[in-house]
N, C-alpha and C positions, 0 to 999 in steps of 0.2 A: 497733927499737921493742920496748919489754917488752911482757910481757904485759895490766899494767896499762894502760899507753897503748893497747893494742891493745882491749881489753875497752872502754875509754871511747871510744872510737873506733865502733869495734860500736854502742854505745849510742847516741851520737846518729844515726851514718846510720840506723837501726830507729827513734830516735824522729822523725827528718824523713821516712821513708818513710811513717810511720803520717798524719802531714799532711799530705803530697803525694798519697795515696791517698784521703786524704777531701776534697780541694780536686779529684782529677778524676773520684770520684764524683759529686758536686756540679755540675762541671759539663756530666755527661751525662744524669742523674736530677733535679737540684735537691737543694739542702741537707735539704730535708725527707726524703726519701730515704737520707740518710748515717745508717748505724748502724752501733755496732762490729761486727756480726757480717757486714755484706759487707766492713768494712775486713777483719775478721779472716780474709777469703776470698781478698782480694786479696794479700793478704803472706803467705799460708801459715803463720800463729801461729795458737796458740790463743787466747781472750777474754785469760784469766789473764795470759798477757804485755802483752797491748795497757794492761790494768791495770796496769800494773808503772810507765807511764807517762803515764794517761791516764784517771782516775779515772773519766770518765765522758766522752762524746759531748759537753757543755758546757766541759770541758777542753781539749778539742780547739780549738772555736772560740773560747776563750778565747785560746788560744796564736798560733792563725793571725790573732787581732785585733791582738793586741799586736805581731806579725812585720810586720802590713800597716803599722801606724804607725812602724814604726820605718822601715821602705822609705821610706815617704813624707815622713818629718822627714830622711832624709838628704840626700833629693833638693832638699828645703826649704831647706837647706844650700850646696847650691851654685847653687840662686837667690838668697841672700845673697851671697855671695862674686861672684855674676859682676853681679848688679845692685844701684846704691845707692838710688836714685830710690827710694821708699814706693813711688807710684801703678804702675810696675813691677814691685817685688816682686810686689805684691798681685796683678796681674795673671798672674805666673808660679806664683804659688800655687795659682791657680785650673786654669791650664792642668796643673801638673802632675796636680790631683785627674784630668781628665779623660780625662788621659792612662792614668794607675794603672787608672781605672775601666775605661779599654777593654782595657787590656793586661792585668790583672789581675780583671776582673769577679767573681771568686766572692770573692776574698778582699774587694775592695770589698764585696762583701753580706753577708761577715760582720761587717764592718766597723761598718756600719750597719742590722744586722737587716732586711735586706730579703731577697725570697726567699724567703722558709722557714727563712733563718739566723737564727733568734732565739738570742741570747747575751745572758745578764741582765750586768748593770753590776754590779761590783766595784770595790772601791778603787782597784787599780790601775787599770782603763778611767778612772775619774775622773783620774788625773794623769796619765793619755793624754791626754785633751780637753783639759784642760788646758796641757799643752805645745802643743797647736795654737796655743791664743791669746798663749802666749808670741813663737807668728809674725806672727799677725795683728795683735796692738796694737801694738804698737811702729810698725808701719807708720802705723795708723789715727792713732794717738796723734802723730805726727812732722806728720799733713796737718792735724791737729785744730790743732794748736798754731797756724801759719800763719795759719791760720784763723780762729785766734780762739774753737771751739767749748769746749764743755765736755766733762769726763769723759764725763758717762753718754750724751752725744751719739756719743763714741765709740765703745764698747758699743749701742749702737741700727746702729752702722753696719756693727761686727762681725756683729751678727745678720743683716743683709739682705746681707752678704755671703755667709754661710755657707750661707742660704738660697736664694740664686742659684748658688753651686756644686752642692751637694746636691741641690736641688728639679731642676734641667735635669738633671744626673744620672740620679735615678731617675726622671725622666721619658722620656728616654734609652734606658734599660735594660728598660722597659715599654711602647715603641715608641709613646707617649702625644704626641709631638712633631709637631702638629696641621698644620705644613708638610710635614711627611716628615723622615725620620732622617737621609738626605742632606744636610740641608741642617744640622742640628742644631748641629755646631761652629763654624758661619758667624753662628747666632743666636746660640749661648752666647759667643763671642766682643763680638758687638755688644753683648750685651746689657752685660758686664763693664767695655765699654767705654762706653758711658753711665752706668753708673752711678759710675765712678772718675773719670769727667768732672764729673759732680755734685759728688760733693763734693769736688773739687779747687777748686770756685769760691768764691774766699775775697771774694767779696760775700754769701756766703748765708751767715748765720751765726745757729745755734741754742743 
């Protein structure tokens, strides 16, 4: 290995340490709690380098937003590939959000500014949301058709989907789950499944 390759090399392991270090601050303190200066505690660098790659604390969650979407479009990926069905898909889309969420909890809260992880929206977050629904319609749009429904009927459907993953979610994660949290993936399950039963029924048509 040269030296170059070797210097690049350095470089990213010091800048994924520097995210790894504030995603298990985070989650022993809370996001609110992550500053450069205990990251800077933790890795043994001074401020000046953490800048080097890391403009600011909002850089940080910026990067670990964009890393969590990418995780979760890959996995989106091979719910395409192993299922054709729409009502399917949709269904494993959901499960994997929920999954990501347990297995993954801070990065999911950066994700979605929950917690104390506030991350302001940028261009790029925007053609992150955006490639979500390049998963979601095509599904929604494939029953819609069957169906008989319209466009923006589609779009109405995407919303109360995203709303059912997300809302049990950070209801979830806020221990808000009014049966108990035991039972929580048994509800968000039923509930995904009612509703993809809905409008799968191509006598209801809007």
């Amino acid at each position: 290995m040269s030296n170059k390759e070797r210097r690049r090399k350095e470089k990213a392991e010091l800048r994924q340490q520097i995210l790894d270090v504030a995603r298990d601050i985070a989650a022993n303190d809370g996001w609110q709690n992550v500053t450069i200066r205990k990251i800077c505690e933790q890795i043994k660098y001074t401020a000046p380098v953490v800048y080097q790659y890391f403009e600011s604390k909002e850089m940080i969650l910026q990067s670990l937003r964009k890393d969590g979407f990418i995780q979760v479009f890959h996995l989106f990926e091979v719910v395409d590939k192993k299922y054709k069905a729409p009502e399917k898909r949709l269904f494993e889309y959901a499960l994997t959000w929920w999954n990501f969420a347990i297995q993954h909890p801070e990065i999911y809260q950066v994700m979605f500014n929950l917690q104390g992880a506030v991350c302001l929206q940028n261009e790029g977050n925007i053609k992150i949301h955006n490639t979500v629904m390049d998963y979601y319609h095509p599904a929604f749009e494939s029953i819609n058709q069957k169906a008989k429904r319209s466009e923006i009927y589609c779009l109405e459907l995407t919303d109360n989907f995203i709303a059912i993953i997300h809302g049990f979610i950070s209801m979830n994660m806020a221990n808000k789950i009014k049966s108990g949290n035991d039972r929580a993936l048994l509800i968000y399950k039923n509930s995904l499944q009612r509703f993809i039963h809905s409008i799968n029924d191509i006598n209801t048509k809007k």
